[in-house]
C-alpha positions in Angstrom: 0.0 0.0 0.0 2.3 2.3 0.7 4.8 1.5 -2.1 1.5 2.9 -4.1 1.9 6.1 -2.2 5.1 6.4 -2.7 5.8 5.5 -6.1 3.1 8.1 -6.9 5.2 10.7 -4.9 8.2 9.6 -6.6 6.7 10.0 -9.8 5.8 13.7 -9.5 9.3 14.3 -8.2 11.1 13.1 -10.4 13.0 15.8 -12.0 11.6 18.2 -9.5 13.9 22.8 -7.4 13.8 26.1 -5.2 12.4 29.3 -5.2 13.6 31.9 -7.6 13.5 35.4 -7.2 11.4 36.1 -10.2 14.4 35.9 -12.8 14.5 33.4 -15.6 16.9 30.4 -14.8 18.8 28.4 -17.1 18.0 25.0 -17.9 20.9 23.7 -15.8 20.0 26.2 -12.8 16.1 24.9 -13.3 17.0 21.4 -13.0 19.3 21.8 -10.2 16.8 23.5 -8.4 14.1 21.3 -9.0 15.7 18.1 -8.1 17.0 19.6 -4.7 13.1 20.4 -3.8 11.9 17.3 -5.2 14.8 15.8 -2.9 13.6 17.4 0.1 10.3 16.3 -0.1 11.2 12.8 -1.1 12.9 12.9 2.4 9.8 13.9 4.0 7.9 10.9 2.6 10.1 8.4 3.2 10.2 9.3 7.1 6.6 8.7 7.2 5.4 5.8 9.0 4.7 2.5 6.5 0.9 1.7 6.4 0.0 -1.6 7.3 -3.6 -1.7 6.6 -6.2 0.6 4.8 -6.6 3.2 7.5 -3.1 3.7 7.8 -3.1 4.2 3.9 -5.7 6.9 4.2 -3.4 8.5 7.0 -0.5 8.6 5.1 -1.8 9.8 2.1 -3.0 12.4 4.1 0.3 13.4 5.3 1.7 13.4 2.2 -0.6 15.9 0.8 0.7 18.5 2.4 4.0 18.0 1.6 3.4 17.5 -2.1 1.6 20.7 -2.0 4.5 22.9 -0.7 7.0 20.6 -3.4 4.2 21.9 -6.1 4.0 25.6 -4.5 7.9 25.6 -4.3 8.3 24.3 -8.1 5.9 26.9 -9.5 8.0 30.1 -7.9 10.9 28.2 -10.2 11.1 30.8 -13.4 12.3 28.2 -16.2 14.3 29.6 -19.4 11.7 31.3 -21.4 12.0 28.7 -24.5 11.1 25.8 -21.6 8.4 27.3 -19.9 6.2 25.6 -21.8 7.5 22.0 -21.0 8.2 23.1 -17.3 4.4 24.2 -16.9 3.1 20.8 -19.1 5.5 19.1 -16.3 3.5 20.2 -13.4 0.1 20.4 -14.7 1.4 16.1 -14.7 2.5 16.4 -11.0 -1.1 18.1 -10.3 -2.4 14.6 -11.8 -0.8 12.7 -9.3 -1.8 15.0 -6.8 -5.9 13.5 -7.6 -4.4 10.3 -7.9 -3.2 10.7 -4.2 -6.5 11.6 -3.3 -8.5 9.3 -4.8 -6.2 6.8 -3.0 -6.8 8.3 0.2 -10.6 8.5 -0.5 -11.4 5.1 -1.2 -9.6 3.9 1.6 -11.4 6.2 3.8 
């Protein structure tokens, strides 16, 4: 169950960075900064407990939530070069995805 969880969060931060001040990055800069947010988050999930039946499952998906939503809020102040904003922004309207995903895991085993 909570390999399900997890992969899910692994998934959406894979590739993931930190803050910028509002100035375009470059491509290297926007990876390096992804990956070290994505990394602390990561970190986050693994230290939660490891469900061992449904109710835990709906606990920890409810703990990760939170976290994946300041990993998302942190990857959007990113500013990617201006010729892969597009790609960046396709990127986490996918992580958003796995955000329902998450939920809809956490719902049905409510």
């Amino acid at each position: 169950m909570r390999a399900a969880v997890l992969l899910l969060i692994a998934v959406a931060m894979s590739g993931c960075g930190d803050g910028g001040d509002g100035e375009r990055l470059t491509r290297e800069e926007y990876a390096s900064q992804a990956d070290a947010i994505c990394t602390k988050y990561n970190e986050q999930v693994r230290a939660l407990q490891n469900p061992s039946n449904i109710e835990e499952l709906a606990d920890a998906a409810d703990k990760t939530l939170p976290i994946l939503d300041d990993a998302i809020g942190e990857l959007e102040d990113l500013e990617p070069p201006e010729n892969e904003a597009a790609t960046a922004e396709d990127w986490l309207d996918q992580v958003k995805l796995l955000k329902g995903d998450l939920e809809t895991i956490r719902d049905r085993a409510e």
